[in-house]
C-alpha positions in Angstrom: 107.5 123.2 114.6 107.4 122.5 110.8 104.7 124.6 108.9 103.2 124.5 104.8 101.7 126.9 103.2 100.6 125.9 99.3 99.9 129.1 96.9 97.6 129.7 94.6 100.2 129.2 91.6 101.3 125.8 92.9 104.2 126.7 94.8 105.2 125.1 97.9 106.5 126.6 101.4 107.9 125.1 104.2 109.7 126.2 107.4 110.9 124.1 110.3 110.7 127.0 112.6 113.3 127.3 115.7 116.3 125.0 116.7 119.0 127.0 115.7 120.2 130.8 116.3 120.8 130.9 112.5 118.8 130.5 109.0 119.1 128.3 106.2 116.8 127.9 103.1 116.6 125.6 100.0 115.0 126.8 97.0 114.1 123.4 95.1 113.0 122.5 91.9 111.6 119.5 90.9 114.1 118.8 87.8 116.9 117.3 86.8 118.8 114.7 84.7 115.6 112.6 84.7 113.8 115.3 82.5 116.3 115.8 79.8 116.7 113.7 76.6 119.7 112.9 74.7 120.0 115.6 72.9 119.6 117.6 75.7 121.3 115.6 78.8 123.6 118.1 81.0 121.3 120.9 80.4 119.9 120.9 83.8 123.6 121.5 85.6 124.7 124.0 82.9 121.3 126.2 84.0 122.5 125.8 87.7 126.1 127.2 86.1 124.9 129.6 84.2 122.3 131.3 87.4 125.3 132.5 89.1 126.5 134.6 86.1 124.1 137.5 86.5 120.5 138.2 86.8 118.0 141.3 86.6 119.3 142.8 89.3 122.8 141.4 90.4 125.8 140.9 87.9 128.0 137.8 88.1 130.5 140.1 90.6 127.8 141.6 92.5 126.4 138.1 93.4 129.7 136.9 95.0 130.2 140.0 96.7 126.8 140.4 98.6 127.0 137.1 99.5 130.5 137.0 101.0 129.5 140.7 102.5 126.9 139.0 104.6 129.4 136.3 105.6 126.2 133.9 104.1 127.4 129.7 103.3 125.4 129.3 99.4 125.8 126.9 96.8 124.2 125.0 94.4 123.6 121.4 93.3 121.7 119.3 90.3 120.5 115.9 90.9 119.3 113.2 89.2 115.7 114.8 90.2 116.2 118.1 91.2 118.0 121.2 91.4 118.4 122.7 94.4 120.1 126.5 95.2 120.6 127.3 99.4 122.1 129.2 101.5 122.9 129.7 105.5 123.2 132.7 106.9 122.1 134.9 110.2 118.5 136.7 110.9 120.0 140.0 109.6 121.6 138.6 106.5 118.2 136.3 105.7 116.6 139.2 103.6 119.1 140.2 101.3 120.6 136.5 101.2 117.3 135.2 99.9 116.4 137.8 97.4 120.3 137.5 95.3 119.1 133.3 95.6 115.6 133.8 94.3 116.8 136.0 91.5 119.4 133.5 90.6 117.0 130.9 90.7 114.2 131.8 88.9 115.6 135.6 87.0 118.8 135.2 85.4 119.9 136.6 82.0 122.5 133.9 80.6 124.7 136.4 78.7 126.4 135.2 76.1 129.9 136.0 77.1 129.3 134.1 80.2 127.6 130.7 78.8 131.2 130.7 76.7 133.3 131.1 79.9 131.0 128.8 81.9 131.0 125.9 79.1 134.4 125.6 79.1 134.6 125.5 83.3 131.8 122.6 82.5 134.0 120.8 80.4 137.1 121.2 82.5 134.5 119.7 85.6 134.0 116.3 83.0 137.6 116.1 82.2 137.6 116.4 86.3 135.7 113.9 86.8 136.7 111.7 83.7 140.6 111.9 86.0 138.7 110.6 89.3 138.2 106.6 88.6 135.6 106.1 91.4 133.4 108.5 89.4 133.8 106.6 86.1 133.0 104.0 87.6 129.6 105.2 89.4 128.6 106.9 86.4 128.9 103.3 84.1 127.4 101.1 86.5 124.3 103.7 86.4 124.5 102.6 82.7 124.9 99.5 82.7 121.8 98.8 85.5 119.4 101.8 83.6 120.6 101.8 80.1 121.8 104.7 78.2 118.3 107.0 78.9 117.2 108.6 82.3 118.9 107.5 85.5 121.6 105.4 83.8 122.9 109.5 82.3 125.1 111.6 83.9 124.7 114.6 85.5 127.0 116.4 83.9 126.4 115.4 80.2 128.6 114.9 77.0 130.7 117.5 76.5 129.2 117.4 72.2 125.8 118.7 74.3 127.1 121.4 76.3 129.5 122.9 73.9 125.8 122.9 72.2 123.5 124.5 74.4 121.6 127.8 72.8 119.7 130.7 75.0 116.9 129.3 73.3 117.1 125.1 74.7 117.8 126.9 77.9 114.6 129.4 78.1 112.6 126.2 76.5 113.9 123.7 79.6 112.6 126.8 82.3 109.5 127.3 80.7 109.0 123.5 81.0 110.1 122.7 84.7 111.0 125.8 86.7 107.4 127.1 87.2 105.8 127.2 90.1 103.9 124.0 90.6 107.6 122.1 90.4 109.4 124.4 92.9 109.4 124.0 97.1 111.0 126.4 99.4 112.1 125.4 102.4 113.5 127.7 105.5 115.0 126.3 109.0 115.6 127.9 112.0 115.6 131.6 113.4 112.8 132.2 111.3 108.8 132.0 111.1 106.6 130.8 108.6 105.2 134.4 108.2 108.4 135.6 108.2 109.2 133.3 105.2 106.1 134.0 104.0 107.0 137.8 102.7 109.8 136.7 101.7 108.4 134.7 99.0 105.5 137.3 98.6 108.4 140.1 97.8 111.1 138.4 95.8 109.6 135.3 94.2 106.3 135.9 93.3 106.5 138.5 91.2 109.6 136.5 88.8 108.3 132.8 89.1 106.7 131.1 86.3 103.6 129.8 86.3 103.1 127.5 83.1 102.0 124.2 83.3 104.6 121.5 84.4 105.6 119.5 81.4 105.5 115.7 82.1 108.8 114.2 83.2 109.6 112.0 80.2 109.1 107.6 80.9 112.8 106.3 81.0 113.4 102.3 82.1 113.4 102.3 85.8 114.2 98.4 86.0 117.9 96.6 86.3 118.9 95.6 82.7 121.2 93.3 84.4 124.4 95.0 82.0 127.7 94.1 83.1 130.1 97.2 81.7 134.0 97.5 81.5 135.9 100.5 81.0 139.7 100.3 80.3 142.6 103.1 82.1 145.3 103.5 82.4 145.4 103.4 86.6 147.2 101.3 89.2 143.8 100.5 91.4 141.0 98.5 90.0 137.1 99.9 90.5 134.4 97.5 90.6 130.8 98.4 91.7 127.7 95.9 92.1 123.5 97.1 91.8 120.7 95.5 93.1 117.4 96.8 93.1 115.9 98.1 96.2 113.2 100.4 97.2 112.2 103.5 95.6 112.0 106.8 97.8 108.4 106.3 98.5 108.0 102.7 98.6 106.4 101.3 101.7 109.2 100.1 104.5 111.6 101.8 102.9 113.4 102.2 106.5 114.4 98.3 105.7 116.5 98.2 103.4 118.4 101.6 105.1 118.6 98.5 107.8 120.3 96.1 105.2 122.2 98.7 103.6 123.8 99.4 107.0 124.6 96.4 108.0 126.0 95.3 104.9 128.4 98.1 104.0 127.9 101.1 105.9 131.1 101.8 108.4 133.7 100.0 110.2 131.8 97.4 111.7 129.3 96.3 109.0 130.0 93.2 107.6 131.8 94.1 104.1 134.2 96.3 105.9 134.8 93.6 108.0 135.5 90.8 105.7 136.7 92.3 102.6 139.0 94.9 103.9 139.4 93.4 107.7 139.8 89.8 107.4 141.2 89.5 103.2 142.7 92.6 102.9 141.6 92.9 99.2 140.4 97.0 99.5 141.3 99.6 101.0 138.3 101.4 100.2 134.7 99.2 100.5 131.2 100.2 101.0 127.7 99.9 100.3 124.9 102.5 99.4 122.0 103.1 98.6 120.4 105.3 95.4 116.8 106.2 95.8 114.3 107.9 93.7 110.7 108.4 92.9 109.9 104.8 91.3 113.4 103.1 91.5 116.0 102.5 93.7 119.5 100.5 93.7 121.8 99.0 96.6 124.8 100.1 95.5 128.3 97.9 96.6 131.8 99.5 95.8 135.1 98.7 96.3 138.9 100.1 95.1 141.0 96.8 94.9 144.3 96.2 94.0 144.4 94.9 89.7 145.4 91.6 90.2 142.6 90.9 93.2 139.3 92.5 91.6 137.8 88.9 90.6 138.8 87.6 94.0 137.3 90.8 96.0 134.3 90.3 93.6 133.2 86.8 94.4 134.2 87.8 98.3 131.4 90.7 98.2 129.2 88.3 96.9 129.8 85.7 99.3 129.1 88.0 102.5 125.9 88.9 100.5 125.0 85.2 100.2 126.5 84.6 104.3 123.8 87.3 105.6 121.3 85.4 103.4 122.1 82.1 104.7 122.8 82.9 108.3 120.7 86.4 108.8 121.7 89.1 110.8 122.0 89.4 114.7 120.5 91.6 117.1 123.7 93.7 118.4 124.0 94.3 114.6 120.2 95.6 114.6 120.5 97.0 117.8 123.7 99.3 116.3 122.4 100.1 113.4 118.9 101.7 115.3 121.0 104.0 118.1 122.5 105.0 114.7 119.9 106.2 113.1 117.8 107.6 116.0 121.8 109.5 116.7 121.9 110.9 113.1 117.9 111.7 113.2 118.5 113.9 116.6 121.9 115.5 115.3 119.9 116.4 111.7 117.6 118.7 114.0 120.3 120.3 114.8 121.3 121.2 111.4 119.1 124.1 109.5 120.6 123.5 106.1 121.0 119.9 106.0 116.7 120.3 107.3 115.7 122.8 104.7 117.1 120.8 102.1 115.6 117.1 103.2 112.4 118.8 103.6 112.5 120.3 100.3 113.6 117.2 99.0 110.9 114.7 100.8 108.2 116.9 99.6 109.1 117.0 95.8 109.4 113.1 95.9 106.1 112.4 97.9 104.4 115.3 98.6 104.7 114.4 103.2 105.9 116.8 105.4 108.8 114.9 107.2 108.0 113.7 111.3 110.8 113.8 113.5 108.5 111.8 115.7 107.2 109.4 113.3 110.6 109.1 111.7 111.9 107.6 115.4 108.8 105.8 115.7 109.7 104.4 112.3 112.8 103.2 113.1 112.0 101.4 116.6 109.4 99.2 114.5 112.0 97.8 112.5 112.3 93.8 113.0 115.7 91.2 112.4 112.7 88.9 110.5 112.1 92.1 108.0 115.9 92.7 106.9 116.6 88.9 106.6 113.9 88.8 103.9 115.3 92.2 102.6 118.7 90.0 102.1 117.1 87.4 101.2 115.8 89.5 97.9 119.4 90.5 96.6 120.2 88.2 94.1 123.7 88.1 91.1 120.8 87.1 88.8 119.7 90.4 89.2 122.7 92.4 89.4 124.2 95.0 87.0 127.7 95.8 87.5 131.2 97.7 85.9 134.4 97.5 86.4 137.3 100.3 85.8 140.9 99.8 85.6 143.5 98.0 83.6 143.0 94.9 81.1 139.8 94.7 83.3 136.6 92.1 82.1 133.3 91.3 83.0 132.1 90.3 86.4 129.7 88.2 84.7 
C-alpha cells in the first residue's frame, strides 16, 4: 500500500508500506546539474561530497561509524535533476539510520579542512573518469546533442569550478534548492506511514529550509544536431548516436521503453544481434534511453575496434532504418512485455530500488507510481505504436561523438 502525506512547508512523504522484512528510504531533492550555471557547474555533486564530512551533530568519523554499527547499506548520488541520499537498513536500525541521513542532508557544516581534502578526491574522481573512454564519450555526446549549458554539462564539473567553490556559493545553492517545497522522502517496507511520519516530525522538520524554490534556470532542451570528436590515445574506438525521444512525463512514454528494447536492450534485441552477432564489429553494443522533465534522448553506443568505427556506424544505422522499413514482430513485442511485467513484479520486491523511483517519479510529475496501472500500461502497448515510434528516429536529427584515435566525424 503506497501512502502521501504533503506538509504545510511543501515537503513531500511517501511510504510504500509492507513487502519486505527490511527498510529502505530516499531522501530526494529536486536539484541537480540542470540548476547550476557555468560558473557554478559541479556544485551540486561537491554538496553531496561535502554532507558526509560532518554535520551538527555527527563528525565525518562518527557518520561512518553509526552507519557501519547498524550494519545499514547508504550512499549518495547527484543527477542531472536531483540529488538523492538513502539508505537500507532493519526496523531497529531505521531510527538512528535516518536521523545521521537527514542531518547529512539538510545540516552539515562544510569545514574548511574537509572541502580541501574532499576537492582533491573530486578531482581525482574527473581524472577517474577522464581514464574511462566510455565515460568521455557519454559526457560529449550530451554536448554535442544539448550544447555546452544544462543537460549537455557534466555532473561532475570542471575541475577550474571546484578547485573554486567557497562556503559562501555552497550556503547560496542550499538556500536556493534544498528547501522544503523541492525535497520528497520516500520509505519502503517494514515501515508505516505514521511511523515515517515522526520520523520526519523529529529529525527534519526542525533543520529543513523553507525558502522559496528558486526557478530552475531555461537551458536548450532540443538536439543541436552537433557531431563531436575527441582524440586519445586508446586501442578501442567509442562512438555514441542521440535521437530525441520522450521526455519523463510525455504521454506514451511506455513506447519508446518498447523501441528502446527492441532496438538495443540485451542479447536478443536487434543491434546486439547484427552488430556484434552477425558483423562482429563490437564487443560491447547497446541502446538506452535518457529521460527527463521536458527532454529525452535514445541513446545508441558501441566500443568498436579503430579501424571498424565508420563501418559499425553506418551498420547501426542501417538496423535503425531495417526496423523502419520492415517493423517489428510480435515474438519481439511479446518478449519485450513478459520483460517488463518480470522487472515491474521483481521491483516490488526491492525497498531501496522503490523508495528511490518513488521519490524520483514524484519530483518529475508530481503522480504517485501504480504497480497496477504500470502493468495495465504495458499490456496496452501495440506493434502499430512502436513502428511509428521507429519510424520518428531519423540521422537528420541525430547528434553524435566519437572517442579514440585519429577519429572524425560521423557526419
Amino acid at each position: 500500500m503506497v501512502r502521501h502525506k504533503k506538509y504545510s512547508n511543501g515537503l513531500n512523504l511517501i511510504v510504500s508500506e509492507g513487502g519486505a522484512i527490511s527498510c529502505s528510504f530516499a531522501i530526494m531533492i529536486g536539484t541537480g546539474t540542470i540548476n547550476e550555471t557555468s560558473a557554478n557547474n559541479g556544485i551540486s555533486h561537491y554538496i553531496e561530497h561535502m554532507n558526509f564530512k560532518g554535520n551538527k551533530k555527527f563528525t565525518a568519523y562518527q557518520i561512518t561509524d553509526i552507519m557501519e554499527s547498524l550494519g545499514a547499506s547508504y550512499n549518495a548520488y547527484t543527477a542531472m535533476e536531483t540529488t538523492c541520499f538513502y539508505s537500507q537498513t532493519i526496523k531497529d536500525s531505521l531510527e538512528k539510520a535516518f536521523e545521521v541521513m537527514a542531518e547529512n542532508a539538510f545540516d552539515s557544516i562544510y569545514l574548511d579542512e574537509e572541502s580541501a581534502k574532499e576537492k582533491n578526491v573530486i578531482i581525482e574522481e574527473i581524472n577517474m573518469s577522464e581514464d574511462t573512454p566510455d565515460d568521455v564519450c557519454y559526457d560529449l555526446l550530451t554536448k554535442a546533442y544539448y550544447g555546452d549549458n544544462g543537460y549537455g554539462r557534466t555532473i561532475l564539473g570542471p575541475q577550474s569550478n571546484v578547485s573554486s567553490f567557497t562556503k559562501e556559493d555552497v550556503f547560496n545553492y542550499l538556500n536556493d534548492y534544498y528547501v522544503a517545497e523541492n525535497v520528497v522522502i520516500s520509505f519502503a517496507g517494514n515501515v508505516t506511514l505514521e511511523e515515517a511520519d515522526d520520523l520526519v516530525m523529529k529529525y527534519v522538520m526542525p533543520i529543513i529550509k523553507s525558502n522559496p524554490l528558486k526557478p530552475t534556470p531555461s537551458h536548450n532542451v532540443k538536439c543541436l544536431c552537433n557531431h563531436l570528436v575527441k582524440s586519445k590515445d586508446i586501442e578501442q574506438t567509442h562512438i555514441s548516436l542521440a535521437f530525441p525521444s520522450k521526455a519523463y512525463g510525455e504521454n506514451r512514454r511506455i513506447v519508446s521503453e518498447y523501441a528502446n528494447s527492441i532496438l538495443g536492450s540485451g542479447m536478443t534485441s536487434r543491434l546486439f544481434r547484427k552488430i556484434r552477432d552477425e558483423l562482429g564489429l563490437a564487443y560491447s553494443v547497446y541502446s538506452y534511453a535518457n529521460r527527463y522533465k521536458t527532454t529525452g534522448t535514445l541513446n545508441v553506443y558501441a566500443g568498436v575496434n579503430a579501424n571498424e568505427y565508420k563501418n559499425a556506424y553506418d551498420a547501426i544505422l542501417q538496423v535503425i532504418e531495417d526496423v523502419k522499413k520492415g517493423g517489428v514482430t510480435q515474438v519481439e513485442v511479446d518478449n519485450v512485455k513478459m520483460g517488463m511485467k518480470v522487472a515491474t513484479v521483481f521491483a516490488q520486491e526491492k525497498p531501496l530500488s522503490l523508495a528511490r523511483s518513488y521519490a524520483t517519479l514524484f519530483l518529475r510529475s508530481g503522480e504517485i507510481y501504480d504497480f497496477e496501472e504500470r502493468l495495465k500500461e504495458i499490456e496496452s502497448v501495440t506493434i502499430d505504436e512502436i513502428n511509428q515510434e521507429f519510424l520518428t528516429i531519423s540521422d537528420n536529427l541525430m547528434a553524435s561523438a566519437v572517442v579514440g584515435k585519429n577519429v572524425e566525424k560521423l557526419k
